[in-house]
Chimera marker file (.cmm) of the C-alpha trace (Angstrom):
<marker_set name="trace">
<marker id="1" x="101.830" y="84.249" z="124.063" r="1" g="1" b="0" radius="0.5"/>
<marker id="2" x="102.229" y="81.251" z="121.305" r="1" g="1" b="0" radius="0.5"/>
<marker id="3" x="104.107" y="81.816" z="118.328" r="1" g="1" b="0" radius="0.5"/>
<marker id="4" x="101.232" y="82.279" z="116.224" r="1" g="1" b="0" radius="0.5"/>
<marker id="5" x="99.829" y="84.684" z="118.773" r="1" g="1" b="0" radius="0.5"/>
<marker id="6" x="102.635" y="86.795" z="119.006" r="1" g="1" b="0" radius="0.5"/>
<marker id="7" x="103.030" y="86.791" z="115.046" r="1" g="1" b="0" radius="0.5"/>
<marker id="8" x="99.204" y="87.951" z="114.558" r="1" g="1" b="0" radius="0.5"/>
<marker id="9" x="99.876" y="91.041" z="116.867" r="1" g="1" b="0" radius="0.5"/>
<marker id="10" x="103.090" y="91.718" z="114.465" r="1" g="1" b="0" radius="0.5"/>
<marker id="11" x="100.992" y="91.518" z="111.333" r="1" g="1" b="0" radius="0.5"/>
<marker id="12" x="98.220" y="93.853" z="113.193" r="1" g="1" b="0" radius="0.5"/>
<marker id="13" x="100.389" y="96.420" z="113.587" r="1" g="1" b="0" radius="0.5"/>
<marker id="14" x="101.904" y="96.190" z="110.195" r="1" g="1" b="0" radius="0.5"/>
<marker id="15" x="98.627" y="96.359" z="108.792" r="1" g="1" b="0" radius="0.5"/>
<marker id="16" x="97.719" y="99.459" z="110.557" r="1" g="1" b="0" radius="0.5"/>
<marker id="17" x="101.126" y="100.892" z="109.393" r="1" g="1" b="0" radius="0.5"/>
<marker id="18" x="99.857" y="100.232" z="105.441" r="1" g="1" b="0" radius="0.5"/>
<marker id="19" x="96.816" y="101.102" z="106.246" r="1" g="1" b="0" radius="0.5"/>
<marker id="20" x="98.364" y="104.690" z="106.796" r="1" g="1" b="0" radius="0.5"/>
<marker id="21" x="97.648" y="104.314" z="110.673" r="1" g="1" b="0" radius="0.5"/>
<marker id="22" x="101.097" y="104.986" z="111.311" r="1" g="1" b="0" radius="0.5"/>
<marker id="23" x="100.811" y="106.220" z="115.012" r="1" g="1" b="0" radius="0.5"/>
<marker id="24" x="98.274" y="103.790" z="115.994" r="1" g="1" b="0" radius="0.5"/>
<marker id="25" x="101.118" y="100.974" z="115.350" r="1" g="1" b="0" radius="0.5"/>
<marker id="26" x="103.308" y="102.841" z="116.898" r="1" g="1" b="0" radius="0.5"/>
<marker id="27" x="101.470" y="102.738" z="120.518" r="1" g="1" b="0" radius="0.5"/>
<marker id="28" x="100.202" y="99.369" z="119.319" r="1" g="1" b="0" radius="0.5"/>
<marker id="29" x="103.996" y="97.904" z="119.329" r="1" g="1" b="0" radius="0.5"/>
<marker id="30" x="104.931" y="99.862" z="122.228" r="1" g="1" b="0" radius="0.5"/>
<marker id="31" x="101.950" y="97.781" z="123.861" r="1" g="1" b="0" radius="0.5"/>
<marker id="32" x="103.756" y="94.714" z="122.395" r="1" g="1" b="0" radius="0.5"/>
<marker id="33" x="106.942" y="95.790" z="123.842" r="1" g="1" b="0" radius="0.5"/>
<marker id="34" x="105.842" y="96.337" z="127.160" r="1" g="1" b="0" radius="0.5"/>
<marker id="35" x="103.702" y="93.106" z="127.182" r="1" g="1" b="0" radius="0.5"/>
<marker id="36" x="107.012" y="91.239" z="125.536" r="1" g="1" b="0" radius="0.5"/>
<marker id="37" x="110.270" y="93.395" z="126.864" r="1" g="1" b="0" radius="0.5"/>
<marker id="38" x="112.037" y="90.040" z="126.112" r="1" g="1" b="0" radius="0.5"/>
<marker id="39" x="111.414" y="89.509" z="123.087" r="1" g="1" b="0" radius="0.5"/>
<marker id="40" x="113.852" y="90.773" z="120.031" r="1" g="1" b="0" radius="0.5"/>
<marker id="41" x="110.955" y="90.936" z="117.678" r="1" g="1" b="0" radius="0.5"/>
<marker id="42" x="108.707" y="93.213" z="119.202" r="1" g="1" b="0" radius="0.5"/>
<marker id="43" x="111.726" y="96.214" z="119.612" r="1" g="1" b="0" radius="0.5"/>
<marker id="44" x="112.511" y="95.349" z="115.906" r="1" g="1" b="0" radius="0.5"/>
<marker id="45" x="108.817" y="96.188" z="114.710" r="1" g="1" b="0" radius="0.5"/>
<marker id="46" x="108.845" y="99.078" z="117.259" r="1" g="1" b="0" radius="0.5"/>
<marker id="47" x="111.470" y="100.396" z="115.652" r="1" g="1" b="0" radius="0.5"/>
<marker id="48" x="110.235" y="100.024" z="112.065" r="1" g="1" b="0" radius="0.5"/>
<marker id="49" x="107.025" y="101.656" z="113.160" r="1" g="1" b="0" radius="0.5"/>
<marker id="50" x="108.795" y="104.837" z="113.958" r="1" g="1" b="0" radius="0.5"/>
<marker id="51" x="111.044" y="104.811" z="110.410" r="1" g="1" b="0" radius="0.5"/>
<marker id="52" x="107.999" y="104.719" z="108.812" r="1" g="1" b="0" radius="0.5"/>
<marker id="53" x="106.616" y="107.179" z="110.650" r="1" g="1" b="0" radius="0.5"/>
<marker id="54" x="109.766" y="109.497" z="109.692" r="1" g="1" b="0" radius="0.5"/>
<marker id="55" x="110.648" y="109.402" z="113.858" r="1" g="1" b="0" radius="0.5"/>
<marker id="56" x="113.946" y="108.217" z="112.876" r="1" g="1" b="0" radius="0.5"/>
<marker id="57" x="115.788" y="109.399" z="116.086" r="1" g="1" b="0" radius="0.5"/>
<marker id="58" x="113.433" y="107.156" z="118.231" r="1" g="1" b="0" radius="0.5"/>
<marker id="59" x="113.971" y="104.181" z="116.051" r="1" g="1" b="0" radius="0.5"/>
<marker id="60" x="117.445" y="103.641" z="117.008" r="1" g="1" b="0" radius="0.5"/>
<marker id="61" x="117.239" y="102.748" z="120.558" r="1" g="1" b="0" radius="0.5"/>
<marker id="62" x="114.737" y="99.614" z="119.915" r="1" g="1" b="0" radius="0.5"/>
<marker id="63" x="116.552" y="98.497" z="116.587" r="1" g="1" b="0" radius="0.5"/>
<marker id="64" x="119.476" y="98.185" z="119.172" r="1" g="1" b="0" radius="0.5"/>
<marker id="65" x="117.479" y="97.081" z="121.932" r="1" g="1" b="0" radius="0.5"/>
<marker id="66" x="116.258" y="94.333" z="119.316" r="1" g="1" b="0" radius="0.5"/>
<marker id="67" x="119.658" y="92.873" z="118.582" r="1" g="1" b="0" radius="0.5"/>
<marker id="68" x="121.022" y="93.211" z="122.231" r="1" g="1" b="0" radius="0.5"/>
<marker id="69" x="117.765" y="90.654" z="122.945" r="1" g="1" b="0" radius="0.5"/>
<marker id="70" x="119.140" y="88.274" z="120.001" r="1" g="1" b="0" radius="0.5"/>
<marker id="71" x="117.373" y="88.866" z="117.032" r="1" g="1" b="0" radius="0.5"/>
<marker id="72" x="117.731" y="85.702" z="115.140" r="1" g="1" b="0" radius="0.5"/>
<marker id="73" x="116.771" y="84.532" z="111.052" r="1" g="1" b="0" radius="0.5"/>
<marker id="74" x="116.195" y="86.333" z="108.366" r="1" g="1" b="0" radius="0.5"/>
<marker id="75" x="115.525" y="89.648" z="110.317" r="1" g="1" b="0" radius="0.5"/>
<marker id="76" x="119.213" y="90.213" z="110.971" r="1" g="1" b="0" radius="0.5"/>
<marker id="77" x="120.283" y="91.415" z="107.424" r="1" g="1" b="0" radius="0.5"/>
<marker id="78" x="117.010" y="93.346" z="107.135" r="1" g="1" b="0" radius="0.5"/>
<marker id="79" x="118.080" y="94.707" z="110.857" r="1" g="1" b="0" radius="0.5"/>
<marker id="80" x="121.485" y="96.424" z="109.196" r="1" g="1" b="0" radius="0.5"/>
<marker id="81" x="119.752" y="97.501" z="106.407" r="1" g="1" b="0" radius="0.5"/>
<marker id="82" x="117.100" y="99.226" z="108.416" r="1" g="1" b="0" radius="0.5"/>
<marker id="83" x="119.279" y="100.789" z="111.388" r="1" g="1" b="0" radius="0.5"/>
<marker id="84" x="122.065" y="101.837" z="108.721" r="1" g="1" b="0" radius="0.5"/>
<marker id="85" x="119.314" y="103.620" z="107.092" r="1" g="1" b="0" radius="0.5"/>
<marker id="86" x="118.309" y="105.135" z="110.291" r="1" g="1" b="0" radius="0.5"/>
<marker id="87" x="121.812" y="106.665" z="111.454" r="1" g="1" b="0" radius="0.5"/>
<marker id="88" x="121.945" y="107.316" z="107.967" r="1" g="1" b="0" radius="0.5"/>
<marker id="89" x="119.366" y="109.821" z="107.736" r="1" g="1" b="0" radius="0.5"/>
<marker id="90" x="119.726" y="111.390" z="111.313" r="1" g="1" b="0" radius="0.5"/>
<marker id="91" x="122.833" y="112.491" z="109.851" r="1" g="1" b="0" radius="0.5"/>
<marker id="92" x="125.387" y="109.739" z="111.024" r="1" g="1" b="0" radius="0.5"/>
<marker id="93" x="126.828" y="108.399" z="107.459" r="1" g="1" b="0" radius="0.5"/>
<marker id="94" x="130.351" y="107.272" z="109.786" r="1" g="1" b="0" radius="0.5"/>
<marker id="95" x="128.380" y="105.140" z="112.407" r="1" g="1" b="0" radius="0.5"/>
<marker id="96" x="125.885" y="104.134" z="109.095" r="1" g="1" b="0" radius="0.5"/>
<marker id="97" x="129.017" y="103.384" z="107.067" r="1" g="1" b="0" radius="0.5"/>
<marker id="98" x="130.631" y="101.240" z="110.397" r="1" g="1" b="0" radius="0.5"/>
<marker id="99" x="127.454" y="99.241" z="110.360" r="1" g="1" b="0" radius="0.5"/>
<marker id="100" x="126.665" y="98.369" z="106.779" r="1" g="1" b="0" radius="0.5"/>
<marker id="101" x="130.353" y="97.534" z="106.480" r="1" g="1" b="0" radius="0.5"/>
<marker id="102" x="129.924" y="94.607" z="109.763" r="1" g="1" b="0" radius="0.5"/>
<marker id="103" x="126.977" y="93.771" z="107.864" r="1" g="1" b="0" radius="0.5"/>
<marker id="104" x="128.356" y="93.268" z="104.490" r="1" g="1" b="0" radius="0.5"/>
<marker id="105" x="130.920" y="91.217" z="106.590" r="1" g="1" b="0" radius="0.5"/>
<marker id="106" x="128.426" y="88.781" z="108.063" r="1" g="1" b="0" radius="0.5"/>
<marker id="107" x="126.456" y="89.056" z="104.361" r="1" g="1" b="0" radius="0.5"/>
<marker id="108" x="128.338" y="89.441" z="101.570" r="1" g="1" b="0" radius="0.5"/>
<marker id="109" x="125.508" y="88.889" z="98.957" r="1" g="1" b="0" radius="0.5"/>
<marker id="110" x="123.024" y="91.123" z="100.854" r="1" g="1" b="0" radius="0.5"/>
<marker id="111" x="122.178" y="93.614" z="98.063" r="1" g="1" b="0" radius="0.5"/>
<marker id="112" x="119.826" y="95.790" z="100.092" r="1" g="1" b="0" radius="0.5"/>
<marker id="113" x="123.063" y="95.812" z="102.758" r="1" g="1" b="0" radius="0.5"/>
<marker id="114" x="125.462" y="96.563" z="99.897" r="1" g="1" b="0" radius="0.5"/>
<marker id="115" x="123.063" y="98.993" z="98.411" r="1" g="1" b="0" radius="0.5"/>
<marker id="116" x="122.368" y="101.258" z="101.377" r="1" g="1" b="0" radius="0.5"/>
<marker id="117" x="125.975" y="101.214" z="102.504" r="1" g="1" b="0" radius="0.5"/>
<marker id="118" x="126.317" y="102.537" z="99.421" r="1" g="1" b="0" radius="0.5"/>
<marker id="119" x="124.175" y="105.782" z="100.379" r="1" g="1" b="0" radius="0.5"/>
<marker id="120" x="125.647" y="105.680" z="103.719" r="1" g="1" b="0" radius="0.5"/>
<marker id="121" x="129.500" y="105.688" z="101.744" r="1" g="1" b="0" radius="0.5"/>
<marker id="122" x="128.014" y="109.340" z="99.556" r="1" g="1" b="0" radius="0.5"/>
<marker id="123" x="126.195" y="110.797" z="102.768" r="1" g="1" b="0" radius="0.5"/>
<marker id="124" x="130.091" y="110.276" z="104.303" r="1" g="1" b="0" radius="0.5"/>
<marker id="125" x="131.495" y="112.090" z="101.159" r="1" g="1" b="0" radius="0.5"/>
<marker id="126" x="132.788" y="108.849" z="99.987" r="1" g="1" b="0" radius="0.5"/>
<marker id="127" x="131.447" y="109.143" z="96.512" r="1" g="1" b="0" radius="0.5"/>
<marker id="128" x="134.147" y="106.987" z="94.699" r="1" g="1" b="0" radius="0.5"/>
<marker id="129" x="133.621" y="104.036" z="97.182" r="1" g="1" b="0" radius="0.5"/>
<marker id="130" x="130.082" y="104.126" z="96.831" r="1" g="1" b="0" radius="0.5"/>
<marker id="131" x="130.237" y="103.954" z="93.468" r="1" g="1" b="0" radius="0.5"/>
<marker id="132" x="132.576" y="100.655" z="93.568" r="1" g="1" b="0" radius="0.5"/>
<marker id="133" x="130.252" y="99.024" z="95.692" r="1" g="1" b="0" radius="0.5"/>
<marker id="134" x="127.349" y="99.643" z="93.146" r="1" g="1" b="0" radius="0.5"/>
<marker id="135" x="129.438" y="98.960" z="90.285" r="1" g="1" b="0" radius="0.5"/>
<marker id="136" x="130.980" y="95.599" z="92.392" r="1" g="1" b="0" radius="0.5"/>
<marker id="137" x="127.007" y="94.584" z="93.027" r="1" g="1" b="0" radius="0.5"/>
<marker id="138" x="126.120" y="95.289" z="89.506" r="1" g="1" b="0" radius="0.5"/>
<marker id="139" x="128.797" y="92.990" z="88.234" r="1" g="1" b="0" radius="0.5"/>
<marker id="140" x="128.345" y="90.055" z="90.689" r="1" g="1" b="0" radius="0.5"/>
<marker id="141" x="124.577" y="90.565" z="90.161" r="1" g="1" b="0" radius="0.5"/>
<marker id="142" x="124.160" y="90.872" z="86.763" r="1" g="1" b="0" radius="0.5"/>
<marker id="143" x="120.313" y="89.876" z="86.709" r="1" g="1" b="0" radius="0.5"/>
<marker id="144" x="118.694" y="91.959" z="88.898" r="1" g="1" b="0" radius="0.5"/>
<marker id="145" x="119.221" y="91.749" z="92.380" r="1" g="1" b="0" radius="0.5"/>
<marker id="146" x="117.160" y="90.722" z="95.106" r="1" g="1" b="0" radius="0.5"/>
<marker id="147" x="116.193" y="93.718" z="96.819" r="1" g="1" b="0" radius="0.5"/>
<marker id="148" x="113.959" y="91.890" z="99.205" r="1" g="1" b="0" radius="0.5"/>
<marker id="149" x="111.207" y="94.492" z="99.460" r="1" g="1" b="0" radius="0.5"/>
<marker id="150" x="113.238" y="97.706" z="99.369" r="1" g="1" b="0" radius="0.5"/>
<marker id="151" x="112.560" y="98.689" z="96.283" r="1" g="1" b="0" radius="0.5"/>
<marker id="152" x="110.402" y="101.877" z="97.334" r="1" g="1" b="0" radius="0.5"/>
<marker id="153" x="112.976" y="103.135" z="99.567" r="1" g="1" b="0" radius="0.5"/>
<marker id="154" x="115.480" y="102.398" z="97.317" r="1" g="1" b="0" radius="0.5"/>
<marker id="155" x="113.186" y="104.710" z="94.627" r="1" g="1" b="0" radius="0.5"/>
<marker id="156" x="112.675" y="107.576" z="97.131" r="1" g="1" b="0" radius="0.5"/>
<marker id="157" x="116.541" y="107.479" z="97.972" r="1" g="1" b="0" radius="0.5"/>
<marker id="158" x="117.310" y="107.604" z="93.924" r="1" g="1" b="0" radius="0.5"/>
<marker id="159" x="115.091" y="110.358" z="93.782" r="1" g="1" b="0" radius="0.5"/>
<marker id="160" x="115.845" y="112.411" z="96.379" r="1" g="1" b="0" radius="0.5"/>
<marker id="161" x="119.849" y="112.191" z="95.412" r="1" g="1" b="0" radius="0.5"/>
<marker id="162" x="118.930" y="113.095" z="91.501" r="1" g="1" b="0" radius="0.5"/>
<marker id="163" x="117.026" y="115.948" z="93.118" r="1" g="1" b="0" radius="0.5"/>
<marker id="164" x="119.223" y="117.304" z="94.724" r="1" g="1" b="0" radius="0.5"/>
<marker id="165" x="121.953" y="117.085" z="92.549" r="1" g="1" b="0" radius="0.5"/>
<marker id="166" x="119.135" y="119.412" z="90.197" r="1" g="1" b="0" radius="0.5"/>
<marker id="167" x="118.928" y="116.919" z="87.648" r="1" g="1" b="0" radius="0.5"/>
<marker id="168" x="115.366" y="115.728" z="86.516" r="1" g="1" b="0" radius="0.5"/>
<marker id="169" x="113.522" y="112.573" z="85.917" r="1" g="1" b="0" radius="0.5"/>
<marker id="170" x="112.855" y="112.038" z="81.914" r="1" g="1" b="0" radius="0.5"/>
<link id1="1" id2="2" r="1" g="1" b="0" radius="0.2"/>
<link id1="2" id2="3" r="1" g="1" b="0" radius="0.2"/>
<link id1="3" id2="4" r="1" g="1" b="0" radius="0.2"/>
<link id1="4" id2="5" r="1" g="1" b="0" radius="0.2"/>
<link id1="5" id2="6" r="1" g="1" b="0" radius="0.2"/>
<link id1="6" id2="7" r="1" g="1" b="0" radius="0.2"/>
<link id1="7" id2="8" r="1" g="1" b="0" radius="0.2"/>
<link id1="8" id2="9" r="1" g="1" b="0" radius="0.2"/>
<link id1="9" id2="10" r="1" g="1" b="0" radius="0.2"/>
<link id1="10" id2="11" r="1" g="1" b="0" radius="0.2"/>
<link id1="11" id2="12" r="1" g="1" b="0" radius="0.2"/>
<link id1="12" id2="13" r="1" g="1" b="0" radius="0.2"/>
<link id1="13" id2="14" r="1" g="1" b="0" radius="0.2"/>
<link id1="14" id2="15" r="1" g="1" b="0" radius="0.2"/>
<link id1="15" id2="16" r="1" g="1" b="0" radius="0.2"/>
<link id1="16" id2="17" r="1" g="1" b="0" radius="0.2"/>
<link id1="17" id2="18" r="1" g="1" b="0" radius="0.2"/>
<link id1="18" id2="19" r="1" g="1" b="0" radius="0.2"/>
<link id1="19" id2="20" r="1" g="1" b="0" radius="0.2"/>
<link id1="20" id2="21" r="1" g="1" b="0" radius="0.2"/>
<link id1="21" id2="22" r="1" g="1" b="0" radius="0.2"/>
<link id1="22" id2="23" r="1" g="1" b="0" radius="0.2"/>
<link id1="23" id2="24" r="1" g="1" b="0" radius="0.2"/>
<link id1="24" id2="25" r="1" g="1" b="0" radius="0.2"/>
<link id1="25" id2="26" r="1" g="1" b="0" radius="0.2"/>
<link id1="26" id2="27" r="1" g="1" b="0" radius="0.2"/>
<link id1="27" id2="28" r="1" g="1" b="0" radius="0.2"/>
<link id1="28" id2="29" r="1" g="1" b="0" radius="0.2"/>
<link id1="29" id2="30" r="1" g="1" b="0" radius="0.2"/>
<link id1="30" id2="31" r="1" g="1" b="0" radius="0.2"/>
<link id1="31" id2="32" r="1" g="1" b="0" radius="0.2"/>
<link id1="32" id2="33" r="1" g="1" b="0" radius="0.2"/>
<link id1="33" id2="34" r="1" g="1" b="0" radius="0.2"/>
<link id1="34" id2="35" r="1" g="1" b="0" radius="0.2"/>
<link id1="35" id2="36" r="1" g="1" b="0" radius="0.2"/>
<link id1="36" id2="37" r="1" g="1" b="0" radius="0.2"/>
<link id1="37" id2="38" r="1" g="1" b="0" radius="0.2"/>
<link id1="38" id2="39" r="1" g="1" b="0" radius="0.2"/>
<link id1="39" id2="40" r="1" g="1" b="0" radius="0.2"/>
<link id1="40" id2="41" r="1" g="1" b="0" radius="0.2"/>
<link id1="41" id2="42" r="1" g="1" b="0" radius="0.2"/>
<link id1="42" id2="43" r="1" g="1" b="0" radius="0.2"/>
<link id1="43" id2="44" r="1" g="1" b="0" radius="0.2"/>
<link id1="44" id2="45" r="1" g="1" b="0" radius="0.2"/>
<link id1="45" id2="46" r="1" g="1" b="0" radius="0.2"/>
<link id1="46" id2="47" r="1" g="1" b="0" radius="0.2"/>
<link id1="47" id2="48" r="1" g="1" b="0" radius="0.2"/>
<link id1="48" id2="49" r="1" g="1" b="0" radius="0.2"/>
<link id1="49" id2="50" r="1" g="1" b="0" radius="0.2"/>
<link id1="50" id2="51" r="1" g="1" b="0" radius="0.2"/>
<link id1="51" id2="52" r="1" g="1" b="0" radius="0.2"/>
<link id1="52" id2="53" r="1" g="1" b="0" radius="0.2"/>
<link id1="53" id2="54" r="1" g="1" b="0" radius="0.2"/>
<link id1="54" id2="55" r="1" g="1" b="0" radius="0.2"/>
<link id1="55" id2="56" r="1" g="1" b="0" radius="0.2"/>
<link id1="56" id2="57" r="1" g="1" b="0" radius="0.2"/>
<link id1="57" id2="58" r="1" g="1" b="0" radius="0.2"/>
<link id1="58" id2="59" r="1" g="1" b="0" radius="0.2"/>
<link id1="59" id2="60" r="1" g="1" b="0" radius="0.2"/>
<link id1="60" id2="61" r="1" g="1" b="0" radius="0.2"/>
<link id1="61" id2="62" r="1" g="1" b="0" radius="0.2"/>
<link id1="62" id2="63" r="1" g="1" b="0" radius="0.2"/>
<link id1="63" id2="64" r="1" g="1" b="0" radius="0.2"/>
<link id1="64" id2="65" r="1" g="1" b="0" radius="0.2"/>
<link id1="65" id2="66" r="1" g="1" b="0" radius="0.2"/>
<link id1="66" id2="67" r="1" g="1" b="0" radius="0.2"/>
<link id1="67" id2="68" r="1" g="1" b="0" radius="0.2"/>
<link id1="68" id2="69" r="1" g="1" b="0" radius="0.2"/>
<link id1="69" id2="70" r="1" g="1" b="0" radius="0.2"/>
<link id1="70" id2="71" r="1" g="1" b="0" radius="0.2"/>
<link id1="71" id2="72" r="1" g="1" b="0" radius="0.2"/>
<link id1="72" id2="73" r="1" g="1" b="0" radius="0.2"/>
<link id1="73" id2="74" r="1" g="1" b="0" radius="0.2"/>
<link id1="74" id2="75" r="1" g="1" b="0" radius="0.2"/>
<link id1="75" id2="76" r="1" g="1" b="0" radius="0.2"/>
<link id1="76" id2="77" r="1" g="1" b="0" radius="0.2"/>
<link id1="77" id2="78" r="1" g="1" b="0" radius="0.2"/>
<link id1="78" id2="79" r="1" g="1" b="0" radius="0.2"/>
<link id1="79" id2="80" r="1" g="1" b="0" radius="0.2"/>
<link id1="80" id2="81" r="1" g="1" b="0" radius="0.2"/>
<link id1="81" id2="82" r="1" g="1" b="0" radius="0.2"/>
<link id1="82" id2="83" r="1" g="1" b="0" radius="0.2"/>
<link id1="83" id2="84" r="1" g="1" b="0" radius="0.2"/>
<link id1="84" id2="85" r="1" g="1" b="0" radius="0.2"/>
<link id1="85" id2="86" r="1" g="1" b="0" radius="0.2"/>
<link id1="86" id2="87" r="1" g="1" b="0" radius="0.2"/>
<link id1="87" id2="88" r="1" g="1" b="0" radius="0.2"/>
<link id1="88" id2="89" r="1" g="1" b="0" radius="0.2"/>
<link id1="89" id2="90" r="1" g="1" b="0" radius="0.2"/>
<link id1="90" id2="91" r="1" g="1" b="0" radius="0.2"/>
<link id1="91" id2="92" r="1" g="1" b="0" radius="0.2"/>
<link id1="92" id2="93" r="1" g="1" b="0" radius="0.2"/>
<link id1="93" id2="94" r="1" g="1" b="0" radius="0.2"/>
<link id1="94" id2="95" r="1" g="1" b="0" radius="0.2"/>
<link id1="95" id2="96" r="1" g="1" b="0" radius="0.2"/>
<link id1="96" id2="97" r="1" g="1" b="0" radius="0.2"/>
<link id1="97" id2="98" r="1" g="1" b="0" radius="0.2"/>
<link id1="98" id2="99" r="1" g="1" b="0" radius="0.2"/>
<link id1="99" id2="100" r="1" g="1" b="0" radius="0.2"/>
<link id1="100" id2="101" r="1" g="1" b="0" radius="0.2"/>
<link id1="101" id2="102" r="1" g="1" b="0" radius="0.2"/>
<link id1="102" id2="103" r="1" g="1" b="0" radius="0.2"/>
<link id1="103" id2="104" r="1" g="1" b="0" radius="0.2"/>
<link id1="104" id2="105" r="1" g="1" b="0" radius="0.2"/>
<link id1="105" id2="106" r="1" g="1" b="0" radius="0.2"/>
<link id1="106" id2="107" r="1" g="1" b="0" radius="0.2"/>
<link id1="107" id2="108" r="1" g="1" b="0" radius="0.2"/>
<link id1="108" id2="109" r="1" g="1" b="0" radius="0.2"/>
<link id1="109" id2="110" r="1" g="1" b="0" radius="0.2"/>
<link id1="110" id2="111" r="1" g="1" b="0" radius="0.2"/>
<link id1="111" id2="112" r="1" g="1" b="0" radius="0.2"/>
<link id1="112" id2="113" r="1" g="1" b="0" radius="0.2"/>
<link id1="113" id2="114" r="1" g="1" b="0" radius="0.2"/>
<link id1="114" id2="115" r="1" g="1" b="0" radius="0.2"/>
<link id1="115" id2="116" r="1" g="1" b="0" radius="0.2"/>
<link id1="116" id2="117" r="1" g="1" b="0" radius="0.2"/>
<link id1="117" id2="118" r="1" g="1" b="0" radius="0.2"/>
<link id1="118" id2="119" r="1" g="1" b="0" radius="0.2"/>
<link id1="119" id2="120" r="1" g="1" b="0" radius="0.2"/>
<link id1="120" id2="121" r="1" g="1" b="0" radius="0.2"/>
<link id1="121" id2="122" r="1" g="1" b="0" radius="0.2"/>
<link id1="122" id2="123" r="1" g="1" b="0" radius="0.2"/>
<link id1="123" id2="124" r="1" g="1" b="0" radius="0.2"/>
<link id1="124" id2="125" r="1" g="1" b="0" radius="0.2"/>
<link id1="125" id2="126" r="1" g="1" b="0" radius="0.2"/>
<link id1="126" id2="127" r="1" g="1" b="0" radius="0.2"/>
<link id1="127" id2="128" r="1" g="1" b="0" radius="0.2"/>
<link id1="128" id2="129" r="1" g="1" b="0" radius="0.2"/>
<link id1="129" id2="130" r="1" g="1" b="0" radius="0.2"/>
<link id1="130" id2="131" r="1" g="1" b="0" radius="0.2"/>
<link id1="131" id2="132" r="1" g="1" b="0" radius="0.2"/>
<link id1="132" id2="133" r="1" g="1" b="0" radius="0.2"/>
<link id1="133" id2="134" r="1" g="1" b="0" radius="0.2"/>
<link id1="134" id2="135" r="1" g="1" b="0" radius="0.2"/>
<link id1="135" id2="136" r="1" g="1" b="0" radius="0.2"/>
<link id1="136" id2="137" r="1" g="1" b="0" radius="0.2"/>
<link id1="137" id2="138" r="1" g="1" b="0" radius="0.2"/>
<link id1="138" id2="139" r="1" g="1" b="0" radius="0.2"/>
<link id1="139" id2="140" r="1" g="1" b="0" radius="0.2"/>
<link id1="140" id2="141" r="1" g="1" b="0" radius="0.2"/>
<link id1="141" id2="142" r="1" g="1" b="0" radius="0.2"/>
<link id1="142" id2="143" r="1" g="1" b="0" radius="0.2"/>
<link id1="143" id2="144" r="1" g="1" b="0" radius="0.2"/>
<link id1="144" id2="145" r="1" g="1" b="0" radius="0.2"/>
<link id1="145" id2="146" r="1" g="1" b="0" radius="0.2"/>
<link id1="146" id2="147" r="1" g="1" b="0" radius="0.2"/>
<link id1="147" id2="148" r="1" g="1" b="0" radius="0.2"/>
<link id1="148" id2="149" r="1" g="1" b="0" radius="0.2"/>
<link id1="149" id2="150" r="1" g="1" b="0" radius="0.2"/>
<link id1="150" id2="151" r="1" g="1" b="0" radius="0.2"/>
<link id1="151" id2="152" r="1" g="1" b="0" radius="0.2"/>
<link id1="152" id2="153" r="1" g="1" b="0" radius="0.2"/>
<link id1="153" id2="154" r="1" g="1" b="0" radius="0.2"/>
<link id1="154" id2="155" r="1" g="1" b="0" radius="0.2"/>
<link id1="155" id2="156" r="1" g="1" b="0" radius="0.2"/>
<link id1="156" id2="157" r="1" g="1" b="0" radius="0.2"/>
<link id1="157" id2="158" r="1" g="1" b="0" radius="0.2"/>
<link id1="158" id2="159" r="1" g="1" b="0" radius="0.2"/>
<link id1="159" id2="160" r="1" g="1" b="0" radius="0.2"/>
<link id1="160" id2="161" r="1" g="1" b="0" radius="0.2"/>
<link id1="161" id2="162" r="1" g="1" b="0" radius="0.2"/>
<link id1="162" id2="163" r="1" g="1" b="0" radius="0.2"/>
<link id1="163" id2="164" r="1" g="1" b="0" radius="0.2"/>
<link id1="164" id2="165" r="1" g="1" b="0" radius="0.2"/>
<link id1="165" id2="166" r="1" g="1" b="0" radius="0.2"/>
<link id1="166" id2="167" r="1" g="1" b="0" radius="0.2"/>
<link id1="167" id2="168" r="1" g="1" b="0" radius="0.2"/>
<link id1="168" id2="169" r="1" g="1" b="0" radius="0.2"/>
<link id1="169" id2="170" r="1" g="1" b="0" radius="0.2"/>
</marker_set>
């Protein structure tokens, strides 16, 4: 399959992901995967197809698969954000916390990577260093940052903490 080829069949199953078709992407980048078991990409949508579809748990396996196959670009800071998010929320904050740390390594101006290690740090009970690293972002960021699309998650996270802390939006 040509570049272009293999890109349209990524943006076909994003689109029925929007489109609220989340199972139909699913099976249609499991299709991808088995046509393409090579190719880094294809595991990495997989994968995003099932966090979307709150099937967390079966996300993991292809994010890994994805990097094990070389995912390359800009995809690899989006990968740790994604799979730290995963193990995040199927309730491992220490392997999360292991993972957003390599990838604040590798990306030290990553917000969404500093941000969700962040939430990975308070899931691990380790409120006062996930408050440095927001308060660290804030102050080498002091525009906004570039949360490269994450904004939504970001919002649900912020919501669900305030939640269930009982406090209420104004």
């Amino acid at each position: 399959m040509a570049a272009s080829d293999f890109e349209a069949q990524v943006a076909t199953g994003h689109a029925l992901s929007r489109d609220g078709r989340g199972e139909a992407a699913i099976v249609h980048f499991q299709r991808l995967v088995e046509r393409y078991p090579h190719e880094p990409r294809a595991h990495f949508a997989l994968a995003g197809a099932f966090d979307h579809e709150g099937r967390e748990a079966e996300a993991v396996a292809p994010y890994r698969r994805a990097m094990e196959l070389g995912l390359a670009g800009d995809e690899v800071p989006r990968w740790y954000v994604q799979l730290g998010s995963t193990l995040r929320n199927v309730d491992r904050a220490a392997e999360a916390v292991d993972l957003l740390t390599e990838g604040r390594g590798r990306f030290p101006d990553d917000a969404p990577i500093r941000i969700f290690r962040a939430l990975a740090l308070h899931s691990a009970d380790r409120c006062d260093e996930a408050l440095v690293e927001l308060l660290d972002l804030l102050l080498t960021n002091p525009s906004a940052p570039d949360l490269r699309g994450y904004e939504r998650a970001i919002r649900y996270y912020t919501d669900e903490l305030w939640t269930a802390e009982g406090g209420e939006r104004a």
